[in-house]
N, C-alpha and C positions, 0 to 999 in steps of 0.2 A: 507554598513557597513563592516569595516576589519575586517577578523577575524586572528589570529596568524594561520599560517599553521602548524604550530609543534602541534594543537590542534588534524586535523585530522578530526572532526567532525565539521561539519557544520550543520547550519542553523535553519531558524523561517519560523514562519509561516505570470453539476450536474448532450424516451426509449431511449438503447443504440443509440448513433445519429451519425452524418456521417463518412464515410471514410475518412481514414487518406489521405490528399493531394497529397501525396508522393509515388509513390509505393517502394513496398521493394524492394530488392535484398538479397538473400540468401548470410550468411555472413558463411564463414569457422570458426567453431567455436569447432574442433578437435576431440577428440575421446568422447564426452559427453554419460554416459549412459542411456538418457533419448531417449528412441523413439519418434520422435513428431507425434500428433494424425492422426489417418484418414482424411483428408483433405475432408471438404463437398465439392458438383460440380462445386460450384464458384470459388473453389479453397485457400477459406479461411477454417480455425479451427470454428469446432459446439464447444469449449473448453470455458471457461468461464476463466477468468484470476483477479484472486485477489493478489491485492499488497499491503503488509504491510509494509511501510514507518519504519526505525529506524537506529540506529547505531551496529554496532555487535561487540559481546563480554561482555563478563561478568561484564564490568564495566557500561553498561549499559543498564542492564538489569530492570526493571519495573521503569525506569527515564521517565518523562514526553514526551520527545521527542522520545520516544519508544512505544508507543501507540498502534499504527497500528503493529509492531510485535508483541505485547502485545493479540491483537483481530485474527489474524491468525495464531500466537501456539494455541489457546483456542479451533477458527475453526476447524484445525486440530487435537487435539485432542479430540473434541467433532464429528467427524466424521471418526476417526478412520484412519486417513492418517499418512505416515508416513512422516519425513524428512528427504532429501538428498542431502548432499555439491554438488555442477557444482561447478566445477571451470570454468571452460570455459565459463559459463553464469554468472560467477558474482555473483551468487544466490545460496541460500540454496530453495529447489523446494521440493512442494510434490502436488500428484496429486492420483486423484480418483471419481470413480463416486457420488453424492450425489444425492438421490431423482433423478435418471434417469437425470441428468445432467453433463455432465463431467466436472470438476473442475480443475484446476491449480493452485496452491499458492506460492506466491514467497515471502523472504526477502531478497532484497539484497544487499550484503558485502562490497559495495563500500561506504559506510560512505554517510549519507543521501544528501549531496550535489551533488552526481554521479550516485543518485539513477535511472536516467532515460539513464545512459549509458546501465544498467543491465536488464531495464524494456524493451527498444529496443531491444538487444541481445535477452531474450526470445520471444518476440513478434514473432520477425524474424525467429526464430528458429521454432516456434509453429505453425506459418502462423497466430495469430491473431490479429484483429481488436481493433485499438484504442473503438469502439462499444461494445466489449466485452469484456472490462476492467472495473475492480472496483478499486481505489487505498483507502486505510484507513490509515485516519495521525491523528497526534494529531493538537488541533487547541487552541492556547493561545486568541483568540478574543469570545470564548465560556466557559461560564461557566463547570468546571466538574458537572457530570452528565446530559449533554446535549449533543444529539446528533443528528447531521444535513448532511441528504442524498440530494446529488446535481447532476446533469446530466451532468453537462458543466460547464464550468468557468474558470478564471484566476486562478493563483496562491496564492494571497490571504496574498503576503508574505511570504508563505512559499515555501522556498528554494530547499525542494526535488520534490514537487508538481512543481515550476519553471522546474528542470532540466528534469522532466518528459514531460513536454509540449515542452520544447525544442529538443528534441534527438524522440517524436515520431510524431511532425508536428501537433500534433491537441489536445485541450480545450478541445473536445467531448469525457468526458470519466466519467461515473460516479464515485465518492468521497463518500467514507463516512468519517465525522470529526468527532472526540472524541475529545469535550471539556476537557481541562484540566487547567481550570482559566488563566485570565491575571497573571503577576508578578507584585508583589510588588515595589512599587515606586524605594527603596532600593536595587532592584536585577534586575542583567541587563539581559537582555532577555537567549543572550547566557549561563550566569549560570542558569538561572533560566529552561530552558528546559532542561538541560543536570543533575537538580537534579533530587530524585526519590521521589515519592509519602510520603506526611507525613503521620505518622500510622493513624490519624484521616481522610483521605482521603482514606483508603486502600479502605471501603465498597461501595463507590458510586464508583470510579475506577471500580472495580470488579465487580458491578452493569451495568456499562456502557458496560465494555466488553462482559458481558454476551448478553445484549441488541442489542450488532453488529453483533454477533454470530446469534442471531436469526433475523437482519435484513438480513446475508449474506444466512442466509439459505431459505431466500424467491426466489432468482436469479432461474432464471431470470424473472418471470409470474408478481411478484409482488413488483417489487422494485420499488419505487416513491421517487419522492421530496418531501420531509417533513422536521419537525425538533423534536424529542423526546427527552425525560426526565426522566429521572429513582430516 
């Protein structure tokens, strides 16, 4: 499907399991004030990496296709993290331990069609594993207030989850999707994710987030494939 490039923003819409196909190579990525973690002896990140899928900037902020940044501002600020622009990585990142886990959070700024340019960059930069990634989107093929934890999978149609799988060589990453209803016969997909929640939607919205909040806060012992409802 075309979209007009003068838009800018694109697109629509499961244990941690194998290594990514590919190995990295360390990308120059300039003066970033983030230090990346202790590297465990394998030589990968003990880090946990959550990625909240959206478009940035104020004009999209609580829109449907905002979802996943929607569930890790909540994250973070229900864990006391703060956040801080990379430019270099693409990403607004904040990072801390939770529950003796060390955490990563990223959104990022490449407008949700580029998302997996920014999610590689940190990967690389952090040493981690497609294995110890969680990405959280919103998903138009699930009702709002439902919510479906997946280990692996295609893309599903949706376009940021596509450029994710493309740019880190591997399916194996768990997903959490925030239903946010099909669209209306009358509204075509692209308007229809890029609006924001009607006021008679705010409290299951806000129910759902709360619910990812505390599926993300089970990582890693306890996170399964299932599908919940709030």
């Amino acid at each position: 499907m075309a979209i007009d490039p003068k838009l800018r923003i694109v697109s629509f819409q499961t244990s941690f399991g194998a290594r990514r196909r590919h190995e990295r190579q360390d990308v120059l990525l300039g003066t970033s004030s983030i230090t990346p973690r202790k590297q465990a002896e394998n030589g990968r990140n003990e880090a946990v990496l959550i990625v909240g899928l959206g478009n940035p900037g104020k004009d999209y902020d609580r829109t449907r296709h905002n979802a996943g940044f929607m569930v890790v501002d909540a994250f973070a600020k229900a864990k006391g993290l703060s956040w801080k622009h990379e430019p270099t990585l693409r990403s607004t990142i904040a990072e801390g331990n939770v529950n003796g886990q060390k955490m990563l959070l990223m959104k990022p700024t490449t407008y949700m069609n580029a998302s997996g340019e920014a999610v590689r960059l940190v990967m690389d930069r952090f040493h981690i594993d497609a294995k110890s990634a969680v990405v959280v989107s919103d998903d138009v093929a699930l009702a709002l207030g439902t919510l479906r934890v997946r280990s692996e999978g295609g893309a599903g149609g949706h376009n940021g989850l596509k450029s994710i799988i493309q740019h880190i060589g591997s399916q194996t990453f768990w997903r959490v999707k925030v239903g946010v209803n099909p669209p209306p016969e009358n509204i075509s997909l692209e308007t229809y994710v890029l609006n924001r929640f009607m006021k008679e939607e705010h409290g299951v919205i806000d129910r759902s987030v709360a619910k990812a909040v505390e599926i993300l806060s089970t990582i890693p012992e306890s996170l399964k494939t299932t599908t919940y409802t709030v």
